[in-house]
ZAKOL-161091 format. One record per residue (C-alpha): residue in one letter; z, y negated, x. Coordinates in steps of 0.001 Angstrom, whole numbers, plus 524288, in hexadecimal, padded with zeros to 5 digits. Example, Ala and Ser with C-alpha at 12.3 -4.5 7.8 and 13.67 -1.06 7.14 Angstrom:
a81E78811948300C
s81BE48042483566
! end
This chain:
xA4248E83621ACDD
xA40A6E8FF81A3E9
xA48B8E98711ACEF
xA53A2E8EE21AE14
xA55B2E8C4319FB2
xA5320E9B2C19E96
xA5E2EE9B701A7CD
xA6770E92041A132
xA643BE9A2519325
xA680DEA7C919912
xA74E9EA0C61A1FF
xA77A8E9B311964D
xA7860EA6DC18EDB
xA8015EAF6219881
xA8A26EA37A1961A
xA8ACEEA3AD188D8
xA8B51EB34218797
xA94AFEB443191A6
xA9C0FEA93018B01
xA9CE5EB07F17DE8
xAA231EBE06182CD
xAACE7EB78718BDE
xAAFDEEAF3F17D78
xAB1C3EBB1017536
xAB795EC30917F9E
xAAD62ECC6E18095
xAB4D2ED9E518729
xAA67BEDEF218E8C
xAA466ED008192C7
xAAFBAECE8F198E9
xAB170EDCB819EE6
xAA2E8EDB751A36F
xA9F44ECD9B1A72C
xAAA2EEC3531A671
xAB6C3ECA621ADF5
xAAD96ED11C1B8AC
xAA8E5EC27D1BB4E
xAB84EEBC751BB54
xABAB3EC8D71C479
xAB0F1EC1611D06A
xABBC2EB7481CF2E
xAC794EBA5E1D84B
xAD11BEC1A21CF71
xADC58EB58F1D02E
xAD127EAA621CD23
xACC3CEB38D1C16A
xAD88BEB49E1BCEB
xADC21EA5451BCAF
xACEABEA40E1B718
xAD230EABE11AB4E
xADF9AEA3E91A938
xAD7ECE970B1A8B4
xACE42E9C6319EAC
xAD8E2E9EF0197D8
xAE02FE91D4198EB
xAD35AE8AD619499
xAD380E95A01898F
xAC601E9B2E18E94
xAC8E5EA97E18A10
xABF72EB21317E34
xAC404EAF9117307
xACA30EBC6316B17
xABF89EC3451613A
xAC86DEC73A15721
xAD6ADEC737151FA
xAE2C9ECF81158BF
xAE53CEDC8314F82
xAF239EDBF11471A
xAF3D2EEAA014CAE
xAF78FEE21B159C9
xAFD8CED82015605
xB0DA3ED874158BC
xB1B9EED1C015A28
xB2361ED2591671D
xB308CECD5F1679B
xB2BC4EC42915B7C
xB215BEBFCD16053
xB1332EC27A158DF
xB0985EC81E1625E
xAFA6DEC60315DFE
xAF81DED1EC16573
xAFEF6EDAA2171AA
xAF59AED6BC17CC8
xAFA97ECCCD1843E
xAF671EC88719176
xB00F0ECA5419F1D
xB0736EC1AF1A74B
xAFF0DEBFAB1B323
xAF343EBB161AB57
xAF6ACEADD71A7C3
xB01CCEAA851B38D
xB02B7E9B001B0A6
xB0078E9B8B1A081
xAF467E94C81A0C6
xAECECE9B121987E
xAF4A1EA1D418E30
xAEE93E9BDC180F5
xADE6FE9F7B18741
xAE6F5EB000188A9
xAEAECEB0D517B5C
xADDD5EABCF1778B
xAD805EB70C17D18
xAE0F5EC07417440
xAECC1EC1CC17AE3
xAF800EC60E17233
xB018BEBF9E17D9D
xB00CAEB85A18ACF
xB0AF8EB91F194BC
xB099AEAF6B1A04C
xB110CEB2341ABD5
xB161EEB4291B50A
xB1B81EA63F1B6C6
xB2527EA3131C132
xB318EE98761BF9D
xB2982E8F9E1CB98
xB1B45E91511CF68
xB160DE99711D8C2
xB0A5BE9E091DE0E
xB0BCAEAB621DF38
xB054EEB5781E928
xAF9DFEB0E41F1B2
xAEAB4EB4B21ECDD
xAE537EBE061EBEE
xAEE94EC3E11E323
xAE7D7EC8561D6B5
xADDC0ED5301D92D
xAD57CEDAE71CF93
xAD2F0EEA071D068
xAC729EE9761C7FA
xAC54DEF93A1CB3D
xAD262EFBA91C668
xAD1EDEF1FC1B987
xADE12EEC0C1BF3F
xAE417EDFFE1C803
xAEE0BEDE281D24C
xAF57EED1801D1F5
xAFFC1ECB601DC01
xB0117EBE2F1D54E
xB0F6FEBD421D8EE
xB13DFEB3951CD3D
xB0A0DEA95A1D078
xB0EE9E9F021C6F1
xB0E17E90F11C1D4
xB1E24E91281BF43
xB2613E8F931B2F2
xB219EE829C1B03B
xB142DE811C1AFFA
xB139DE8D171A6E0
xB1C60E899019E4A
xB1601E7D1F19CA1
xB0B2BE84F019930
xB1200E8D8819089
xB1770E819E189C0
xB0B89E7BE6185E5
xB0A53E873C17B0D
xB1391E7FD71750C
xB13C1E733516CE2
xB1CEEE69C516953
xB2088E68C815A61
xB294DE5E8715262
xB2C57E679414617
xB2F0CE749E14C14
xB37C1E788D14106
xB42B7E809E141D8
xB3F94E8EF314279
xB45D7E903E1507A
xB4FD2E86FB14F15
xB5E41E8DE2153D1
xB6AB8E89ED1573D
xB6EF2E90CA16458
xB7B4DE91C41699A
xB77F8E88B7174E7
xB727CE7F2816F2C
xB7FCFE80BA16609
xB85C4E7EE9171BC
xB7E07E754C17894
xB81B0E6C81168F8
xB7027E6B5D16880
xB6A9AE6E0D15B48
xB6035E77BC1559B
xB55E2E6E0D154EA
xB55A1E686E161A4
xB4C90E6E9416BE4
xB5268E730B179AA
xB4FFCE7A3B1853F
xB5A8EE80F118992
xB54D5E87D71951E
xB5718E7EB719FC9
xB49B8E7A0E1A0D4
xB459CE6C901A4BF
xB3F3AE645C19AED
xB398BE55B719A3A
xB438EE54E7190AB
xB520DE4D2D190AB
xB5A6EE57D318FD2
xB68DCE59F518E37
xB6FD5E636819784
xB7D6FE699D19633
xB84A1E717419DD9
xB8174E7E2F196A5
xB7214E7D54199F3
xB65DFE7368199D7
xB62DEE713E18C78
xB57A8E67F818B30
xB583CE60C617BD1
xB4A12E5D8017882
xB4DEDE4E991733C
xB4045E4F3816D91
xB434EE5C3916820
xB3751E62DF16AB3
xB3386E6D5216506
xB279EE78C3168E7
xB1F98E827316281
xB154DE8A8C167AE
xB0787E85761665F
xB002AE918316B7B
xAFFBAE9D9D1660E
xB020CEABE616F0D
xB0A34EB2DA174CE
xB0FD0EAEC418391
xB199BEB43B18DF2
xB1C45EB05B199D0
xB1EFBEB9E81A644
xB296CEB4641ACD0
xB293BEB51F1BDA3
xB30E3EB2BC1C910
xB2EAAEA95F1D53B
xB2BC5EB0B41E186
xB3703EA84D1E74C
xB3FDCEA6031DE89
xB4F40EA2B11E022
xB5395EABC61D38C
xB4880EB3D71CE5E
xB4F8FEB83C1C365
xB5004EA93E1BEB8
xB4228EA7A51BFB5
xB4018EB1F31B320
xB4C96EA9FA1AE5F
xB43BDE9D081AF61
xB38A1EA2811AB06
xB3FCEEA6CE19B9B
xB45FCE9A6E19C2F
xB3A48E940419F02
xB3019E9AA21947A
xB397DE9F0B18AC9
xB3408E94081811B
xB25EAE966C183F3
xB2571EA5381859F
xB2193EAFC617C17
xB2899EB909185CE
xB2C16EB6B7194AC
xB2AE7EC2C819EA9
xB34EBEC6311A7BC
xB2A53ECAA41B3C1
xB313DED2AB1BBC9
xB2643EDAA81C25F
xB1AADED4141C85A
xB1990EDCF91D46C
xB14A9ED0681DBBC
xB21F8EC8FB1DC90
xB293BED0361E703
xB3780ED51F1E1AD
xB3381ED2611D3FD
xB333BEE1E21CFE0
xB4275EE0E91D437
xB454DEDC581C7EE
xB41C4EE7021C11F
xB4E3AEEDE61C64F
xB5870EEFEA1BA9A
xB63E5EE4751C0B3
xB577FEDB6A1C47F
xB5156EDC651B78B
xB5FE7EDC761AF9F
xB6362ECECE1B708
xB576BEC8791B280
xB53D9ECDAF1A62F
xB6349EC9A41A470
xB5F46EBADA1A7D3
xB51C9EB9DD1A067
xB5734EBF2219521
xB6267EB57D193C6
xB5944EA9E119746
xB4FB1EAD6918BA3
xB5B04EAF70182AB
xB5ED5EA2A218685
xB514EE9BDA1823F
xB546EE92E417797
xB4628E956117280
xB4220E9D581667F
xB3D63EA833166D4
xB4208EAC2C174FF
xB3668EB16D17CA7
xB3564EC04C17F4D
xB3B8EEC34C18C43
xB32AEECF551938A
xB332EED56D1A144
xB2720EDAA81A8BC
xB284CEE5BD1AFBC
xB20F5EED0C1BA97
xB18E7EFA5D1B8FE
xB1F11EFE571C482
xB2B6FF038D1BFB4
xB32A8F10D21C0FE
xB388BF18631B68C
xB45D6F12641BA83
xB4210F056E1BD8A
xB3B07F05931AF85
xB4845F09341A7D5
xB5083F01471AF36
xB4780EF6B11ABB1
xB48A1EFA6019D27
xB5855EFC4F19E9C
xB5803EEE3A1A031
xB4F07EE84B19706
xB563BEEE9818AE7
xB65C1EEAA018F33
xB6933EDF2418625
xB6A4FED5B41905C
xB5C8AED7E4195BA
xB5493EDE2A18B5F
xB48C4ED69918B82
xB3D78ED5241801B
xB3288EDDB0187E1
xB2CA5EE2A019161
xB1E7AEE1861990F
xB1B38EEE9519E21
xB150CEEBF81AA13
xB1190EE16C1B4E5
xB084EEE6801BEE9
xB09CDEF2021C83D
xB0BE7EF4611D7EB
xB0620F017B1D4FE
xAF94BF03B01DABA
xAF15FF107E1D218
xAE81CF18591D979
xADD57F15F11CEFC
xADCA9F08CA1D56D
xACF08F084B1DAFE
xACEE2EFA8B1DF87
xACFEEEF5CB1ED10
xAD9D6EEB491E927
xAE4C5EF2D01E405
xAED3DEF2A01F0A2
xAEFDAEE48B1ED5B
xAFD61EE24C1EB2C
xB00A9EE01C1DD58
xB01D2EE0E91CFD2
xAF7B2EE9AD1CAA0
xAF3B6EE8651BB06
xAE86FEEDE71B354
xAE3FDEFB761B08F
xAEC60F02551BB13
xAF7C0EFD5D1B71A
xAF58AF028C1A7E3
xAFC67F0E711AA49
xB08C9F0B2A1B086
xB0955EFEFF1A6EA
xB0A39F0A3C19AF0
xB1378F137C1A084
xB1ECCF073B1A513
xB1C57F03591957B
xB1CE7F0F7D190F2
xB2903F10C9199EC
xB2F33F03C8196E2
xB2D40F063F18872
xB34F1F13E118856
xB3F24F0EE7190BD
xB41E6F01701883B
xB4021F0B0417AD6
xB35C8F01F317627
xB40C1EF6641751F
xB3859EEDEB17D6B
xB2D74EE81217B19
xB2275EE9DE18629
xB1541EE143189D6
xB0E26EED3B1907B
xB03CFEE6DC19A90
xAFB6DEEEED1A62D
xAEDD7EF44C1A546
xAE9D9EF06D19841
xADC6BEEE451962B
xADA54EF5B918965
xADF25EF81A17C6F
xAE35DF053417EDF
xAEB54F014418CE1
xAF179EF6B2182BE
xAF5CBF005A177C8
xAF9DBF0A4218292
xB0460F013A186A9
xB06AAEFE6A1789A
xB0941F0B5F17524
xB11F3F0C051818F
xB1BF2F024017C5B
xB1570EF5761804F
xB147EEEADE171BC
xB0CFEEE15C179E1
xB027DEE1DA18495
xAFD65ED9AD1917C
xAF012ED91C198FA
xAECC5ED2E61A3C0
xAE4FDEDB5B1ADD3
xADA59EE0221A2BA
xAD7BAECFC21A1F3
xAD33AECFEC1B02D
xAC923EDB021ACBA
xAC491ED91419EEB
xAC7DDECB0A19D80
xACDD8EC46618D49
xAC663ECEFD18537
xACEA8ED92718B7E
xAD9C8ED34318169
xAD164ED74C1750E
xACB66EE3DF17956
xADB5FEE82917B28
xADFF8EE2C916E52
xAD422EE75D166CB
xAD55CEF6C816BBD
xAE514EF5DD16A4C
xAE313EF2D715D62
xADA17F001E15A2F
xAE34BF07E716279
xAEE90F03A715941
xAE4BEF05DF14E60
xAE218F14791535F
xAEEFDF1979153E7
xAF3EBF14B4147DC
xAFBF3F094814D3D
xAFCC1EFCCE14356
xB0152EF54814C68
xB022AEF23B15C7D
xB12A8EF407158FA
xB10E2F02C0154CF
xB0B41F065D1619D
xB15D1F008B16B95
xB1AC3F0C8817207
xB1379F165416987
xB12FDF1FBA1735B
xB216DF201517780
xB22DEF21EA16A45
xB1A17F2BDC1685A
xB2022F336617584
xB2E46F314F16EB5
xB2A3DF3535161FF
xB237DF42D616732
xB2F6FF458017009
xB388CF4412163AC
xB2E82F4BF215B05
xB2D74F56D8167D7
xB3E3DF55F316766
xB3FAFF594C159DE
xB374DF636C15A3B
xB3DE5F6ACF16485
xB49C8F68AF15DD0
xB4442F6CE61522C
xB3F61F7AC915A82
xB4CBAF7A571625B
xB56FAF7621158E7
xB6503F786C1606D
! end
């Protein structure tokens, strides 16, 4: 009787002190005890593990408040902080509200295709714990538009005295003889609502006019994908703005998963110029205010050429878009890797892909002249990886692979030693950083041009 209750008393204990380190996110916990044991899991069922913790909001509660030195505004939007978590993570936005409770400055869900589909067949997510990094060939496995954006839409609440801060008169609804107050959707989009259609577009009038405000605080984006099989894949990105525009931070034009056969084609300068063309003029078109940001994602496996044709495009008038995330996942296979998995075929994230993820920023950044903003995402796991794309020309930041490894306190540990780099070298602010050392390269060349002018004068 003794050695059972002894037992229950010390079983008991393990509970409760295991309980209270996963609860305040304890970093050695976690790196130690609690992601080695999700790692006996197969990597796929850990994964869909993690997404249901955090759709029952399971997750360690943040220890202490974001620095001001990292909080920031992108394209007017107020960022708690710069570390956001990738597409990939949360596919079917399930569990977006338990991710920002774990500290994330931003969540983008994604990639969501206009019908569902199931994507490659399992096994198709590797983890190369040797090499700190994962290999995924999801394909855009996805629940389709609908289901997340009845997801999405539950963020939102229904209000009978919205006032009239947003209230505008456009020139179709001029046209259309529909006034300011009454609430539409112009999009085409079916509704349970009568509607009234003319011959210019569907316009659904909301007899009830209904009215919505957000009801849940952070950030979200949504990565917009393709169906394998689809008719027009250009409309499917087209669906997907027209879709999410209303309930969309920003929406991601993803243009370089290297598991969709064909979809790196559209990183070619007329591919990319016809549908950045079409997205564009579909998000103008959102009668929703503030439009969402309108990003593309691009691959790390880019030549020179490839890179400024790519940037050629983004900054003409009729396709300059609001950003940039610099970088999906890489073919590329290092010769560091040491694990016996990395001939699967694949994206591969995580610490070998930090490298290549600096030098297409630090590329992209140069070649746009700092014009465009850029989420910088691959191999971050530390504050320093985090402030070396920073510095690089990325404003904003995404993890994804350094969850699988060191699990939600990951997210603290990077914000935390951000903040005393920024403190170190005399950076205020996250803002002052952004491309420091392009601008530290430009202002030495100019500095090393005058003074050989100054020792040559002609």
């Amino acid at each position: 009787v003794q050695l059972k209750q002894a037992a229950v008393i010390i079983n008991g204990g393990i509970a409760l002190f295991a309980g209270i380190n996963l609860y305040r996110g304890n970093e050695k916990f976690y790196d130690e005890i609690a992601m080695p044991l999700l790692h006996f899991l197969p990597p796929e069922t850990a994964h869909n593990l993690s997404i249901k913790l955090a759709k029952f909001k399971i997750v360690p509660r943040v220890q202490t408040l974001d620095p001001p030195s990292l909080k920031t505004v992108v394209w007017g939007r107020s960022f708690p902080n710069p570390i956001g978590l990738a597409a990939g993570f949360d596919k079917h936005a399930e569990g977006i509200d338990g991710l920002l409770k774990m500290g994330f400055g931003f969540v983008e869900v994604g990639s969501v295709t206009p019908k569902p589909q199931p994507g490659n067949p399992k096994p198709r997510l590797f983890r190369l714990d040797e090499d700190k990094a994962v290999i995924n060939r999801y394909g855009f496995n996805s629940v389709g538009h609908d289901i997340v954006y009845h997801r999405l839409s539950q963020r939102f609440m229904q209000v009978d005295n919205p006032g009239y801060q947003q209230t505008y008169l456009t020139d179709k609804r001029n046209l259309l003889n529909i006034d300011f107050w009454t609430d539409t959707d112009m999009e085409g989009e079916e509704t349970h609502h009568h509607h009234y259609q003319t011959h210019w577009s569907s316009v659904h009038v909301l007899n009830n006019r209904k009215h919505y405000r957000r009801k849940a605080n952070g950030i979200v984006g949504v990565s917009l994908g393709r169906n394998t099989i689809s008719p027009s894949p250009l409309d499917d990105y087209v669906k997907g703005v027209r879709r999410f525009g209303r309930v969309a931070d920003y929406l991601v034009v993803n243009i370089s998963s290297p598991s969709i056969q064909g979809l790196r084609d559209m990183h070619r300068q007329e591919e990319l110029t016809l549908l950045l063309h079409k997205v564009k003029d579909e998000r103008d078109n959102l009668m929703v205010t503030p439009k969402p940001a309108l990003l593309v994602k691009i691959s790390p496996d880019l030549s020179d050429n490839e890179k400024k044709n790519i940037a050629d495009v983004i900054t003409r008038p009729h396709c300059r878009v609001d950003g940039l995330i610099v970088c999906n996942t890489t073919v590329s296979r290092p010769t560091s890797l040491r694990s016996k998995l990395k001939k699967e075929p694949g994206g591969l994230s995580g610490e070998p892909l930090k490298a290549k993820a600096l030098e297409t920023i630090r590329d992209m950044y140069k070649l746009t002249q700092g014009q465009v903003p850029i989420i910088g995402v691959g191999g971050v796991s530390s504050g320093q990886d985090a402030y070396d794309k920073v510095k690089a020309g990325a404003c904003l930041i995404q993890v994804y692979t350094a969850l699988v490894f060191h699990g939600p306190p990951v997210i603290s540990k990077i914000k935390r030693e951000m903040a005393e780099l920024l403190r170190r070298d005399g950076f205020n602010h996250i803002s002052e950083a952004v491309g420091a050392d392009t601008k530290q390269g430009q202002t030495q060349h100019e500095s090393s041009r005058h003074e050989h002018q100054m020792l040559h004068p002609h």
